[in-house]
C-alpha positions, 0 to 999 in steps of 0.5 A: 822259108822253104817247105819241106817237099816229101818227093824232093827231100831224099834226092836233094839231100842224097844229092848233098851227100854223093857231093860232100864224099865227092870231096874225098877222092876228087884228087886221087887221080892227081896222088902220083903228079902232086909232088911235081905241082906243089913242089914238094915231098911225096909224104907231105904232097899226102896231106892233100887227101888226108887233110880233107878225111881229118876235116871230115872226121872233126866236123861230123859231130860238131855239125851234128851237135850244132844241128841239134841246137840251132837247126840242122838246115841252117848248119848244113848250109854253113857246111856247103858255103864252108865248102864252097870257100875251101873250093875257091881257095884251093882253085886259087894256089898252087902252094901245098900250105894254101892247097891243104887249108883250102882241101881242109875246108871242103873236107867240113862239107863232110857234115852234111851225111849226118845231118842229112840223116837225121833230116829224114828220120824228122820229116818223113813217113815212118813207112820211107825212113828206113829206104832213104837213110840206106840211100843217105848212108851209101853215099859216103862211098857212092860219092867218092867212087863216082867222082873218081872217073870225073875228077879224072876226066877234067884232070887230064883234059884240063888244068887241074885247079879246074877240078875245085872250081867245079866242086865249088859249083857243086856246092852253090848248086847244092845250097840252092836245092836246099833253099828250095825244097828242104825247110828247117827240121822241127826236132831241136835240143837247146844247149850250149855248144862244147868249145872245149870238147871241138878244141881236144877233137881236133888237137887228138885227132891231130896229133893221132894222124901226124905220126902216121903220116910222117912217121916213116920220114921222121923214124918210127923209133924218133922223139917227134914221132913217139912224142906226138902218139903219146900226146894222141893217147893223153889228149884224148882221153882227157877228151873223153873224161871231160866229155862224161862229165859235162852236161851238154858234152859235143859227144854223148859218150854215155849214150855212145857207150851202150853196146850196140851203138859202141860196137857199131862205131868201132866196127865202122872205123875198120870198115870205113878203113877198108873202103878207102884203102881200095879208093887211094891203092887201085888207081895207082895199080891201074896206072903204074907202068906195065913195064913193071911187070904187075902195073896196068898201064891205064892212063888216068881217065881209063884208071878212074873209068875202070872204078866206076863200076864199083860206085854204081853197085855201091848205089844199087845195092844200099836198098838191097841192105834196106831190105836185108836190114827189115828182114833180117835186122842191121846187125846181120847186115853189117857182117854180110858187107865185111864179109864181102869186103875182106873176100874182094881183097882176097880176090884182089890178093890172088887176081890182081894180072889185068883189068878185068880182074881188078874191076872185078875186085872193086866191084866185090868190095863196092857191093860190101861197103854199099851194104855195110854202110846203109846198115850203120844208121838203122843199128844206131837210131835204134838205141838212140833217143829222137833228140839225140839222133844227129849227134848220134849219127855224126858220131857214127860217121866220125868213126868211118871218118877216123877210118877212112882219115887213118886209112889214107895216112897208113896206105899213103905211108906204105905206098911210098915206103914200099916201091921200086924204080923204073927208069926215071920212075919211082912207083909202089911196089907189087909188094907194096900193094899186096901189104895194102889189099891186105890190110884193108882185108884184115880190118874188114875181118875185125870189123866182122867180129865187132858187129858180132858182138852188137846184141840181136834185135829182132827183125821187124816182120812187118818193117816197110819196103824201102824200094819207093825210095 
């Protein structure tokens, strides 16, 4: 068995975590010529992308649980050999039936942020935790703004199935650097697996999602529709009844339900909604036709370039939040990263005519969600015991995954609902887009007021620098 290596854990793992959020935007750039390559509608072509976030939302506590019982190692290896099969699958079809299966399965790499959080605040020195669970935590945007020129540059110079056979790659390359350098966590809390309580997850959220994504299609005011929101509303609070009262539950919502871990879950959904409505909108704009009058005309690798910038300050800026965090504590943290989101789409709002403008943007809101996201762990390991940390935390990022998830459901719905035609195309609308820029603003807002209401924490004065990270 490897030894746990205290140089190589925080890029290893870090590494696992840029691939799993990679996994979430790898097919942004292909959202406009998917109903054309699986044959099928514009909304159903959306459950390619949503699948893989309702994946993500579903697998982060129940890996974080598993990796309390049998080893957080052994699981995070299972979630990448998950992702590595969804890979091949997807790589495998051009049917959208086989191509959501196999992008629901790469959505389970989704597990490994959790774990590879609670990994680090097992193995390493209580002077370098804080540093590398910023780092760990940022990836969850970092990732997913990063891949987006890459996934770009292969879409548009080769066949796009080449683009899962990469993230398979990706996968293998990432087991092996875990073999290697990062041994099994000693931290383990022996129980038996909540079956029932994964099963409602997974049904809830489900059910949550559907009428979202097909509302439109089917009638906001349809039975189909109204039928399967109730069934969200009852399926999870049964879900939530049970999980009180079972003794080994999937999801401790008795120790979720303490104010700061309960106000910092909730101001995740909206801040992981906001991060992921920039990530599905702004391509489109960069790429809709100038003949529009508002579209830049960007093709699709110049699209995904013009993001890049965004990722890499989400990645500068998460030791930045490390040393805000030490010195003016999470809680602070969090509001500043909402505040700068919701102005980057405010900025987006009144500045959207060219290119320049729009990096701009982006690189406004990257910085928000890179310091907003680094922040959350600190707040929720902090009120959590030790041997509660994974579950903890992979609650906490399935609350930005439902975020994300609905995100994508809810910006999907208005794009196509909200468009115009020019000549043989139909696009979003200016419209449209602005509906998107804000919504994602106000989110933010709320989220603001959520972290408002976690109680202060003094600031540890003499808290490590993270910057040896």
């Amino acid at each position: 068995m490897a030894q746990t290596s205290g140089r190589a854990i925080v890029p290893v793992l870090a590494s696992c975590g840029l691939v799993a959020s990679f996994m979430q935007t790898l097919v942004v750039p292909l959202i406009p010529a998917f109903p054309k390559l699986l044959n099928a509608s514009a909304t159903d072509a959306s459950w390619v992308v949503t699948v893989t976030l309702l994946a993500g939302a579903i697998i982060t506590p129940v890996a974080g649980r598993l990796g309390d019982l049998y080893g957080k190692r052994r699981v995070l290896l299972a979630n990448l050999a998950v992702l590595v099969v969804g890979s091949a699958v997807s790589a495998l079809t051009s049917e959208l039936a086989l191509m959501v299966v196999g992008r629901g399965l790469q959505g389970c790499a989704m597990g490994v942020i959790p774990l590879g959080i609670s990994i680090m605040r097992d193995e390493l020195a209580p002077e370098k935790v804080s540093g590398a669970v910023a780092l760990m935590s940022a990836t969850l945007g970092v990732g997913g703004a990063i891949g987006l020129p890459l996934a770009a540059v292969v879409a548009q110079n080769a066949d796009w199935h080449v683009l899962f056979w990469s993230s398979a790659a990706l996968g293998v390359i990432c087991a092996g650097l875990i073999l290697r350098y990062v041994g099994e966590s000693p931290v383990h809390t022996p129980a038996p697996f909540d079956y029932v309580g994964a099963l409602g997850l997974v049904v809830g959220l489900t059910c949550l999602l559907l009428p979202i994504v097909k509302g439109a299609e089917w009638g906001w005011g349809s039975a189909g529709t109204l039928a399967t929101a109730a069934a969200a509303i009852v399926v999870l609070l049964a879900w939530g009844w049970y999980q009180l009262r079972r003794r080994d539950p999937l999801v401790d919502l008795r120790v979720s339900a303490r104010r700061p871990v309960l106000f910092t879950n909730l101001a995740s959904i909206l801040v992981g909604f906001s991060m992921y409505a920039m990530a599905l909108s702004f391509p489109q704009l960069l790429q809709a036709p100038s003949a529009t009058g508002y579209g830049l005309g960007r093709t699709m690798v110049q699209a995904g370039l013009c993001l890049a910038p965004n990722g890499l300050v989400m990645m500068a800026l998460s030791p930045v939040s490390a040393r805000l965090t030490n010195r003016h504590g999470a809680r602070v943290t969090l509001m500043t990263g909402s505040v700068v989101i919701a102005l980057g789409y405010v900025f987006a709002i009144l500045l959207m005519d060219n290119v320049v403008e729009l990096i701009t943007a982006s690189v406004i809101i990257g910085a928000g969600v890179g310091i907003a996201y680094a922040a959350m762990p600190a707040l929720i390991m902090g009120s959590v015991p030790v041997t509660e940390t994974a579950s903890a935390n992979g609650l906490n990022a399935l609350m930005r995954s439902v975020g994300t998830s609905t995100s994508s459901a809810v910006m999907a719905t208005l794009l196509a609902n909200l468009t115009i035609t020019v000549g043989a195309l139909t696009v979003p609308s200016l419209a449209g887009f602005r509906t998107t820029f804000a919504a994602a603003a106000v989110a933010a807002v709320i989220g603001l007021g959520l972290t408002a209401l976690v109680p202060r924490v003094r600031a540890k004065t003499a808290a490590p620098e993270p910057a040896a990270v």
